[in-house]
N, C-alpha and C positions, 0 to 999 in steps of 0.2 A: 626561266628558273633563276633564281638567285640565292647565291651562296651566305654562309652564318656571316665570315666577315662584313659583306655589304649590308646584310640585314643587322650588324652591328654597328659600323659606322653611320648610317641612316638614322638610328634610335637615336645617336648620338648627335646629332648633326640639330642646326637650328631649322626652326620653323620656314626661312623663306628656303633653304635649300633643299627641305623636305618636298615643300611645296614645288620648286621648280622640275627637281628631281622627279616627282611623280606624275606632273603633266605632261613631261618630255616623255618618260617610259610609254607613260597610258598614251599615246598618239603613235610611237614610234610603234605598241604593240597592235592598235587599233582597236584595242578594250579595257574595260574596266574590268575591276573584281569590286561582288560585292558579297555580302553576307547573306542566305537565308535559309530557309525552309519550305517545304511540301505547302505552306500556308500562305507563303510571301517571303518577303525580305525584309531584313533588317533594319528597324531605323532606333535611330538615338532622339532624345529631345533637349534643349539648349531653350531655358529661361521659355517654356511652354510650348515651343515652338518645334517641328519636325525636322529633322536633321539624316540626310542620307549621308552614307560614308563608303566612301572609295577609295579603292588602295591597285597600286601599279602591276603587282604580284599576290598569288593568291596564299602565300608565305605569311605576307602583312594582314590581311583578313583572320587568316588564325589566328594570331596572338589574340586577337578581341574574340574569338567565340565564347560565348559561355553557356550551351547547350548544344541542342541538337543544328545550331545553323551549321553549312558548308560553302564554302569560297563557293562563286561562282562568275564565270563569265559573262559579260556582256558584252556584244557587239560595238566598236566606240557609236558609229554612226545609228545604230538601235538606239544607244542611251540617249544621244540627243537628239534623233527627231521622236523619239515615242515616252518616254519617262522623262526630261528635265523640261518640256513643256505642259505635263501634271505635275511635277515638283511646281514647279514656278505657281500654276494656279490655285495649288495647294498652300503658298504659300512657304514651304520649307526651303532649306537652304542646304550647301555641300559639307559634308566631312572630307576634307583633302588628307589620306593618308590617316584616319586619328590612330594613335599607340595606347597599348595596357600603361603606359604612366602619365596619361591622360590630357597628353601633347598633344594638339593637332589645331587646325587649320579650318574655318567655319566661314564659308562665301556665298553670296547668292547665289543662285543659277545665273543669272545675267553673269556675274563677275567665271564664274566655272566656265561657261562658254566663250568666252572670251578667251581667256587661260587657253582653253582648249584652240583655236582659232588661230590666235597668236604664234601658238607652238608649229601648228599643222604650215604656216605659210611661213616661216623659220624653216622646218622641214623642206619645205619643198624649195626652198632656192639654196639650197645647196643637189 
């Protein structure tokens, strides 16, 4: 869980520290949160193209809801061996964190796993 302050500082914060920020949590917590419904999940689209969005806490997913979706969890190692290699063949790409003021952060799956990979073997040599 995370408090207004943080979720304050965070909106406020640039885009690389958002991003660093939310890779470190999503490893550290071993999930993501994402957006959806009894139907599926949430996606955005960016210049025609499909766009998933992830966010560290499921705090940051609300602020984007705009109906019936609800935060939800995902296993870190679920999302990448079962959903970012159909993102990938679909073709879409990540939302890292995006906000209601329409900040955020747009990478391939390759570059997201990576990101993620990075952080996990950073992790572990401490």
């Amino acid at each position: 869980m995370i408090d207004q302050e943080e979720i304050d500082n965070l909106l406020a914060a640039s885009a690389l520290d958002r991003v660093e920020y939310c890779i470190e949590q999503i490893v550290e917590a071993a999930q993501v949160w994402v957006l959806g419904t009894e139907s599926g999940f949430t996606m955005f689209t960016q210049d025609e193209q499909g766009v998933f969005p992830v966010w560290p806490y499921a705090e940051f997913a609300e602020l984007l809801r705009t109906g019936e979706e609800k935060p939800e969890a995902i296993a870190l190692e679920r999302f990448l061996q079962h959903y970012l290699p159909h993102f990938k063949e679909q073709g879409y790409k990540i939302a890292i964190m995006p906000l209601p003021t329409g900040k955020g952060v747009v990478v391939s799956t390759h570059d997201f796993a990576e990101y993620i990979q990075v952080a996990q073997e950073a992790d572990d040599a401490f």
